[in-house]
C-alpha positions in Angstrom: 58.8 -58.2 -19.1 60.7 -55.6 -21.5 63.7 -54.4 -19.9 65.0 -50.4 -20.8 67.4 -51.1 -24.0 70.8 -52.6 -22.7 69.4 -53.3 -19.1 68.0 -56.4 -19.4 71.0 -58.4 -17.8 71.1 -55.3 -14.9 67.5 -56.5 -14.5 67.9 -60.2 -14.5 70.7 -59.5 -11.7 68.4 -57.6 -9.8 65.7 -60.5 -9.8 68.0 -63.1 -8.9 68.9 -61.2 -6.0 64.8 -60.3 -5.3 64.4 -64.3 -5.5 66.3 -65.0 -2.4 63.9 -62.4 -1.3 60.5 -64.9 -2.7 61.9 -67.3 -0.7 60.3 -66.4 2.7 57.4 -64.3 0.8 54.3 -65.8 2.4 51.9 -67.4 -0.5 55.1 -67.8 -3.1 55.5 -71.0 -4.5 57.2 -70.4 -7.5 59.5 -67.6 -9.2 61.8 -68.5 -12.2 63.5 -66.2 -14.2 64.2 -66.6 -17.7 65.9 -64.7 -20.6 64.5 -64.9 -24.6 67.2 -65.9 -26.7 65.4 -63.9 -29.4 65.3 -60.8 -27.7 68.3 -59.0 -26.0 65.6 -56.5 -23.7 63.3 -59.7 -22.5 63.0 -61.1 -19.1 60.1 -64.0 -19.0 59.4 -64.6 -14.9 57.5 -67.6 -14.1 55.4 -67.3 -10.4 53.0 -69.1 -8.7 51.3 -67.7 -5.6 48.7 -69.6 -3.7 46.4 -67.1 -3.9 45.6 -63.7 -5.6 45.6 -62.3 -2.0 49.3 -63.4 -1.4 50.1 -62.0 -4.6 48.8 -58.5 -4.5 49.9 -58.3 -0.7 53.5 -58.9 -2.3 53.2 -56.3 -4.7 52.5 -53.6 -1.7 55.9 -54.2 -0.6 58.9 -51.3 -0.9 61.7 -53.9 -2.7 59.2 -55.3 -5.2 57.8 -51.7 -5.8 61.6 -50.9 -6.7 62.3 -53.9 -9.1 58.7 -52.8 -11.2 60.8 -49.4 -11.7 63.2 -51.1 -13.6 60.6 -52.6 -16.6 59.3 -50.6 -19.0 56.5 -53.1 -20.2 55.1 -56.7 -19.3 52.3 -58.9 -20.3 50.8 -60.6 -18.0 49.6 -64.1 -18.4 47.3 -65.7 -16.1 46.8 -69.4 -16.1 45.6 -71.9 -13.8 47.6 -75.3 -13.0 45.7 -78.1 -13.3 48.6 -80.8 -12.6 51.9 -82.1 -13.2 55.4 -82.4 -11.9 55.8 -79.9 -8.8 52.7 -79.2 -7.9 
């Protein structure tokens, strides 16, 4: 994610406090927050949902609706686990 110029640690705040939040989202089983140390505007967030369903029904929700407000671009990356530690 690509925070507005100068708001990236406003934003990282923000997510910390919305991953309390993940914590009783049904379907969440990961969300990780990370910062570049190249770039002073980017955010890297690491989820795993158990389903596409559970993913898109979070997205419908009012406080996640708020934090997308604050990012002015992201890139999505879609991958599938196929093993290792924690999962």
């Amino acid at each position: 994610m690509i925070a507005h110029p100068g708001q990236r640690d406003a934003l990282v705040q923000t997510m910390l406090e919305a991953a309390d939040q993940f914590d009783s989202m049904e379907g969440c089983e990961l969300y990780i927050i990370n910062v570049s140390e190249n770039d002073p505007d980017v955010v890297w967030i690491t989820e795993l949902w158990r389903d596409a369903e559970a993913l898109a029904a979070s997205l419908q929700k009012e406080n996640v609706l708020a934090l997308i407000q604050m990012i002015v671009g992201a890139e999505p990356i879609k991958l599938r686990p196929v093993g290792g530690k924690g999962i």
